[in-house]
C-alpha positions in Angstrom: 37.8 27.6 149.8 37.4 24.9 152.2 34.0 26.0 152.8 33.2 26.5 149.4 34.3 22.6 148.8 32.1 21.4 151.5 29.1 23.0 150.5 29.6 21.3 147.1 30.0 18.1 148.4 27.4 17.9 150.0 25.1 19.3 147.1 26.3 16.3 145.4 25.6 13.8 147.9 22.5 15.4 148.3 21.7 15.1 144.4 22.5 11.5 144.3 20.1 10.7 147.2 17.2 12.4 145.4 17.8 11.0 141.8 18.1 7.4 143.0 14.8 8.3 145.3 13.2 9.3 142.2 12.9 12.8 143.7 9.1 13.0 143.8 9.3 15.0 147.2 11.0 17.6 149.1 13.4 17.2 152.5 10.5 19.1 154.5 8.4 17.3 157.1 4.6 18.1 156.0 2.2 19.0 158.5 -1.1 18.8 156.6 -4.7 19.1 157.1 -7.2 16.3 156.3 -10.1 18.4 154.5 -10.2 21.8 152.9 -11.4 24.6 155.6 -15.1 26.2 155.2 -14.1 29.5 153.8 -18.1 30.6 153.8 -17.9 30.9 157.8 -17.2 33.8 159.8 -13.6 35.6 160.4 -12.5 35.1 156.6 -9.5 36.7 156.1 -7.3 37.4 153.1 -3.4 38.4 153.2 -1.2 39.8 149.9 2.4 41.5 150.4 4.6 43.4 148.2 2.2 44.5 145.5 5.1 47.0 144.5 2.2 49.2 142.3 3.7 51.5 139.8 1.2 53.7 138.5 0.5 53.8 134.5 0.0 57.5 134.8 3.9 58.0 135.6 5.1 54.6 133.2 5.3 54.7 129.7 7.2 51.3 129.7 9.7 52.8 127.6 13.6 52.3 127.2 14.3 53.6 130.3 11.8 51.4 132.2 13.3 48.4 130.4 16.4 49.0 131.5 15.3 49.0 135.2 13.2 45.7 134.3 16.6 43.8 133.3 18.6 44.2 136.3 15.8 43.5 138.3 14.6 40.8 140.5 11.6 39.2 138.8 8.7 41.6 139.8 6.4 42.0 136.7 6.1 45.7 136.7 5.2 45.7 133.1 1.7 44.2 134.0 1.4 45.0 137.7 -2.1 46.5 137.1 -3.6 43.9 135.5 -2.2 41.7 138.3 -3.8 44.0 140.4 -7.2 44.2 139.1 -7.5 40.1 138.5 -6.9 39.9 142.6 -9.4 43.0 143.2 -12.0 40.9 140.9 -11.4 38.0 142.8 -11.7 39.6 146.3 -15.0 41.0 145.2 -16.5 37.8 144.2 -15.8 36.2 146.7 -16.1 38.5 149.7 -13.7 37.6 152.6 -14.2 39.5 156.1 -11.0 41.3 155.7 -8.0 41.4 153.9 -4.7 42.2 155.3 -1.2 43.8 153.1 1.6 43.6 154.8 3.9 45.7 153.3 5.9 47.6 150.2 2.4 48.5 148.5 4.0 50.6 145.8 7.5 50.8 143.7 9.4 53.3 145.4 6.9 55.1 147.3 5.3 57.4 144.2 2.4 59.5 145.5 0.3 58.8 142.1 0.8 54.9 143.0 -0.4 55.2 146.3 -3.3 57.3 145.0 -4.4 55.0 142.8 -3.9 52.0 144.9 -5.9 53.7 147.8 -8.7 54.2 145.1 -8.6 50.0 144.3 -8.5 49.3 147.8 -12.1 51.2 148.1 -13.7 49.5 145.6 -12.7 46.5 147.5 -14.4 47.6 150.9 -17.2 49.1 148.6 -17.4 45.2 147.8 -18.0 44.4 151.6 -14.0 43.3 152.9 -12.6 45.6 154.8 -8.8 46.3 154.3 -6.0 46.5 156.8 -2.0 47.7 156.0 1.0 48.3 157.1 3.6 50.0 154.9 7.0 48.2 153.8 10.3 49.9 153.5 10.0 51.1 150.1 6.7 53.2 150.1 7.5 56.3 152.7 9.8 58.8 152.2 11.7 57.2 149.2 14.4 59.4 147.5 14.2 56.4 145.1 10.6 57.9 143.6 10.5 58.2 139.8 8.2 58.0 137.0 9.3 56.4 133.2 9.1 58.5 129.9 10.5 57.5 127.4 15.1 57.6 127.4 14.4 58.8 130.8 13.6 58.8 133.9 12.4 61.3 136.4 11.7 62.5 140.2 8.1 62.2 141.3 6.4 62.9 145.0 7.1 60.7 147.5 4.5 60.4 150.7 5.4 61.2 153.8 4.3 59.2 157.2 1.2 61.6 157.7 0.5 61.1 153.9 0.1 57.8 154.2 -1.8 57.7 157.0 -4.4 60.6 155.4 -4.2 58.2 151.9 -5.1 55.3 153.4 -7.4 56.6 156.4 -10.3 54.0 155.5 -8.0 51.1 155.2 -7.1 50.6 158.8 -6.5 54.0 160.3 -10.1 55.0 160.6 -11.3 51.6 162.0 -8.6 51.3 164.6 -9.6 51.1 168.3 -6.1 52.2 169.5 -2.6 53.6 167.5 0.6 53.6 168.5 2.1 57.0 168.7 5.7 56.5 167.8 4.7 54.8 164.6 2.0 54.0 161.9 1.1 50.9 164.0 -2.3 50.0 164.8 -4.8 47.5 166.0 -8.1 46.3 164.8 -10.9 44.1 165.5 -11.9 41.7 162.4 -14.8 40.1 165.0 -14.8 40.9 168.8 -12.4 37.4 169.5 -10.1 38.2 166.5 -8.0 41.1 166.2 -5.0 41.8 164.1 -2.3 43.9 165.1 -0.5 45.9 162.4 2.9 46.4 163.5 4.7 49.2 161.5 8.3 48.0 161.5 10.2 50.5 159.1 12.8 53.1 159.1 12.3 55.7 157.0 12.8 58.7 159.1 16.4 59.7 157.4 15.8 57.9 154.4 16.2 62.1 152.7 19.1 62.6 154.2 20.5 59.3 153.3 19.4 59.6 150.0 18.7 56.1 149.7 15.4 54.1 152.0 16.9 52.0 154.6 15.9 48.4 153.8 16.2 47.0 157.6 13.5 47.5 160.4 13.0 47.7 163.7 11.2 48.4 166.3 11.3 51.6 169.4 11.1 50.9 173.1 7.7 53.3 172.8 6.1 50.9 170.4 7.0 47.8 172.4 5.1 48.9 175.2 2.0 49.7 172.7 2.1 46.3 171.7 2.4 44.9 175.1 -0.7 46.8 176.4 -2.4 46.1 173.3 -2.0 42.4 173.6 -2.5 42.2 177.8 -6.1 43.9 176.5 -6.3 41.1 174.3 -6.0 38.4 176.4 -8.6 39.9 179.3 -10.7 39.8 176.6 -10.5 36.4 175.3 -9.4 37.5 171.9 -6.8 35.5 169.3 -4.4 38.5 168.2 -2.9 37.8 165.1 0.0 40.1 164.2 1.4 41.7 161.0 4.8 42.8 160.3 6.5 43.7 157.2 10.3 42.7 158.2 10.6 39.5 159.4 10.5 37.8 162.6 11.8 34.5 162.3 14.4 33.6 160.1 13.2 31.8 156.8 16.3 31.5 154.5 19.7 31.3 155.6 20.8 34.2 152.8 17.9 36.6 153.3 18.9 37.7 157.3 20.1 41.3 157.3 18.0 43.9 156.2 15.2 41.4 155.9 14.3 40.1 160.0 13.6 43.1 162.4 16.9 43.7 164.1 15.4 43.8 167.8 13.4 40.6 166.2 14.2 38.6 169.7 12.2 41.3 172.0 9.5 41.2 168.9 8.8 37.5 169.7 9.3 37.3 173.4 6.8 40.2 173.8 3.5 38.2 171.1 4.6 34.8 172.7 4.6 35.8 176.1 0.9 37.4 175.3 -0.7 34.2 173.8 0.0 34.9 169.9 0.8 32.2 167.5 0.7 33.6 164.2 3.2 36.6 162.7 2.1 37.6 158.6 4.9 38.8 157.2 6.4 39.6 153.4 9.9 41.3 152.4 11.7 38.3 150.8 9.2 37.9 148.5 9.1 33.8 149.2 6.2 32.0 149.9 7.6 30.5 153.3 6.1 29.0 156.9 8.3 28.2 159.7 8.3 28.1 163.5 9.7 28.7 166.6 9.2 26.1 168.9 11.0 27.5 171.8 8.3 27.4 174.7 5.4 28.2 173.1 5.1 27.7 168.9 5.0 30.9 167.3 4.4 30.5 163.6 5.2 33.0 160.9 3.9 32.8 157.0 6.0 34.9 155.0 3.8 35.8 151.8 4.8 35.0 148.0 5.1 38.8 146.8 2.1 39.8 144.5 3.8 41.0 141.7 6.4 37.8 141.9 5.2 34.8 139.8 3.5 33.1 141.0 1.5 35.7 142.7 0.2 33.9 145.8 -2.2 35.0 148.5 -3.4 33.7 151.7 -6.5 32.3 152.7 -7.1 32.4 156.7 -9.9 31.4 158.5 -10.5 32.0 162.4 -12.9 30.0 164.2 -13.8 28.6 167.8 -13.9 24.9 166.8 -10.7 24.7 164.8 -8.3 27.5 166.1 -6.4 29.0 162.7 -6.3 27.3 159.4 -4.4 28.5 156.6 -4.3 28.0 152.9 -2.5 29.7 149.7 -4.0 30.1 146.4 -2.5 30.8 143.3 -3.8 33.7 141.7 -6.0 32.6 138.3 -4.0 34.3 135.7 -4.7 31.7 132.9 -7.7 33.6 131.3 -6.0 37.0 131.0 -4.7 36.9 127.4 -1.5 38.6 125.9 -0.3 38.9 122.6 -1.5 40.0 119.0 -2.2 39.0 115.9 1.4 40.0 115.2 2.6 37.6 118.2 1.8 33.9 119.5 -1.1 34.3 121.9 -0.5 33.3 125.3 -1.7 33.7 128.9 -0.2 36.1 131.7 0.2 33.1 133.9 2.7 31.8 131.1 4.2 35.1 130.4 4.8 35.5 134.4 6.3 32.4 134.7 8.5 32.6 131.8 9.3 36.7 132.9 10.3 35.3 136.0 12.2 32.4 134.9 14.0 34.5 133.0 15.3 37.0 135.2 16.4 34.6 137.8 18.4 32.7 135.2 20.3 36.6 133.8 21.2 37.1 137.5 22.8 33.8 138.3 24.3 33.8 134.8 26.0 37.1 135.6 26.8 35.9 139.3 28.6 32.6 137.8 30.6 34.2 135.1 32.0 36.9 137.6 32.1 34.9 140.9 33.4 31.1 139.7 35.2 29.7 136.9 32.4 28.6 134.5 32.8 28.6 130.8 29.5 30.8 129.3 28.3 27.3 128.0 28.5 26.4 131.6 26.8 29.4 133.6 24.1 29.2 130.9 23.4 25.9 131.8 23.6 25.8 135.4 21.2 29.3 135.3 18.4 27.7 133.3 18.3 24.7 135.7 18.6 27.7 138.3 15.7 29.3 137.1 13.4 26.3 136.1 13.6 25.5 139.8 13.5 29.1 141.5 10.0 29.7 140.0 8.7 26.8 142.4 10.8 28.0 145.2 9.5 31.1 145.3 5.7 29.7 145.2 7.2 27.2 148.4 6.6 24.5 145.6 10.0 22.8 146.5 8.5 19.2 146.6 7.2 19.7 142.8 10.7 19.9 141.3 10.6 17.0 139.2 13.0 14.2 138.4 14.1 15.6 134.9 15.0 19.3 136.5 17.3 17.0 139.2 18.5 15.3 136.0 19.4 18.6 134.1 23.0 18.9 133.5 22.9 22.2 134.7 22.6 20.8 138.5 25.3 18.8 138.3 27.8 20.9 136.9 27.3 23.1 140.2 29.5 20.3 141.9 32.4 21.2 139.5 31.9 24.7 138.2 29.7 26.6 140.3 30.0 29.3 142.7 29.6 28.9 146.5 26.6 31.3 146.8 24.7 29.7 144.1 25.6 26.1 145.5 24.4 27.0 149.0 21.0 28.4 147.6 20.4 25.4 145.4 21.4 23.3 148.2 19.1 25.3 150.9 16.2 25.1 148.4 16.0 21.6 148.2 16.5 20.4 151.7 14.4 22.9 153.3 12.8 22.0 156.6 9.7 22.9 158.7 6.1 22.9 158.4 4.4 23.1 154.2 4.5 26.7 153.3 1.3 26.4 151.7 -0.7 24.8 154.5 -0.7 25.4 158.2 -3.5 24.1 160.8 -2.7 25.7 164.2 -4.6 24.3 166.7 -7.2 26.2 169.8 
């Protein structure tokens, strides 16, 4: 209780500083970079995470798909394909080197998802960008696999570890110049002085005895020593490594820690800092996110917006001898996709996103209030639309465009007297976040 009133109390001191400072920005110190990057020079590389593809072929969007899509976290299934195929048209305009996925590719690990992602995938290299993954904890071995018809749902094929690896051969596998044999890990070569190194950082080998897939990872004394001869290769060779990991190796929000950093995340870091790298591409949490370890050496980490998350963000990366790395996200153009019919209000699905998403973060802290703190309904309803309104920028690591009027919504300052703990640490952690902009990130030769 005591902790619960401190936590308040300083959420409201914390509001009253930013209202009378006319809150135009957020707590974090900006690191920022004077000009936009050349994206039309060499070692262009592109980096999505946690597309979370569910195949049409095994969704009807019935009833019993709905009723997953309302206790669920914000993910636009319903339209995941068209998602899908505005980033694929964008990649193929525009042609990056390479683009990297870091991670929880399908739903629940259906084999007709990963089919028919695999077969997007080679369009895009068709296009001229190669593509490089590593799999997430939901697409291997997943009891959780089922397809959507109608009042029901039902059990579909899951993929194994030597499925995926067969599946998605040409999108990493088949271009690596050396695998790690205690996991699907792997390194490749984007240019002879940049090479990524996808780490595979799951566990899924009981997941069908379990019955459930294990949402922590980690990492095996065999596969350390991969990485450590990979990267001692690397540095003979005068090459900037940067690695990819699904699970997280640096902490980037106080309530997403267990089950979402790699548990053995310590000998993770010590092992690519002591061998010269400064970057770590992660997903998971679903957050657009950059922070650092400063210890020593900086070792950075970008945590990618999810895909299939509004508001669907991807990185931009481009490797160069003059500059070192520099990083930028980009919001994926959904404005010109159209929903709707005659029968409905027309309306883009960039607004439906947003307002999907909205949504669903606003029913889940609604619930949380009424069952976790003493709030009239009036009460939780307004605290989760203020909730909401904000999360939708917080997600897209947008913190600093939450405006005066959401600060001023009624809903924020009823948290002091009627909200729960949980929510009153999140808001409070989402407004006075620290560390570099999580949308921009210059990282010096």
């Amino acid at each position: 209780m005591k902790n619960r009133k401190s936590i308040l109390i300083l959420l409201l001191l914390l509001l009253s500083v930013l209202i009378s400072a006319g809150y135009e920005k957020s707590g974090r110190e900006k690191e920022s970079i004077a000009e936009e990057p050349d994206f039309q020079k060499a070692s262009e590389i592109w980096v999505i995470s946690d597309i979370h593809y569910l195949s049409p072929s095994i969704n009807d969007q019935g009833p019993s798909f709905q009723r997953i899509m309302e206790v669920g976290d914000g993910k636009n299934l319903h339209e995941i394909h068209r998602i899908l195929d505005a980033f694929k048209e964008e990649v193929m305009r525009e042609k990056p080197h390479a683009l990297i996925v870091s991670g929880d590719l399908t739903n629940n690990g259906e084999r007709e998802s990963h089919l028919e992602l695999a077969a997007v995938f080679s369009e895009i290299e068709e296009a001229g960008t190669e593509v490089y993954l590593t799999p997430g904890n939901h697409d291997l071995n997943n009891p959780f696999a089922r397809g959507f018809r109608g009042e029901e749902q039902y059990k579909v094929e899951t993929v194994t570890p030597e499925d995926f690896r067969k599946i998605y051969r040409e999108n990493g596998f088949a271009e690596a110049f050396s695998e790690d044999a205690h996991s699907l890990s792997y390194a490749v070569k984007v240019d002879e002085k940049t090479w990524m190194l996808l780490v595979d950082t799951n566990r899924y080998q009981r997941n069908m005895e379990l019955g459930y897939p294990e949402a922590g990872g980690i990492l095996s004394l065999g596969t350390f020593r991969w990485m450590r001869e990979v990267l001692e290769e690397a540095q003979k060779e005068g090459a900037e490594v940067i690695t990819v990991s699904h699970h997280n190796a640096l902490m980037h929000s106080g309530i997403a820690i267990e089950g979402y950093m790699i548990d053995n995340h310590e000998e993770y870091l010590g092992i690519i800092r002591r061998n010269g790298v400064k970057l770590n591409l992660t997903g998971h949490i679903h957050i657009q996110d950059i922070t650092v370890n400063e210890e020593m050496d900086p070792v950075y980490e970008i945590a990618t917006n999810a895909l299939s998350v509004y508001p669907h963000k991807y990185g931009r990366i481009l490797v160069s001898d003059e500059k070192g790395i520099e990083y930028r996200s980009r919001k994926l153009d959904l404005s010109d996709i159209m929903m709707g019919s005659a029968l409905t209000d027309f309306h883009s699905l960039d607004a439906y996103s947003k307002a999907y998403f909205q949504e669903r973060s606003a029913t889940r802290i609604y619930h949380r209030l009424l069952e976790e703190s003493e709030a009239t309904e009036e009460e939780a309803s307004l605290m989760a639309e203020a909730m909401g309104m904000m999360n939708a920028l917080y997600f897209g690591g947008d913190e600093e465009n939450i405006t005066e009027e959401m600060m001023s919504h009624e809903g924020v300052f009823l948290m002091e007297t009627a909200g729960d703990e949980k929510t009153a640490y999140y808001l409070e952690r989402m407004l006075n976040e620290s560390g570099p902009d999580d949308n921009v990130l210059h990282i010096g030769k």
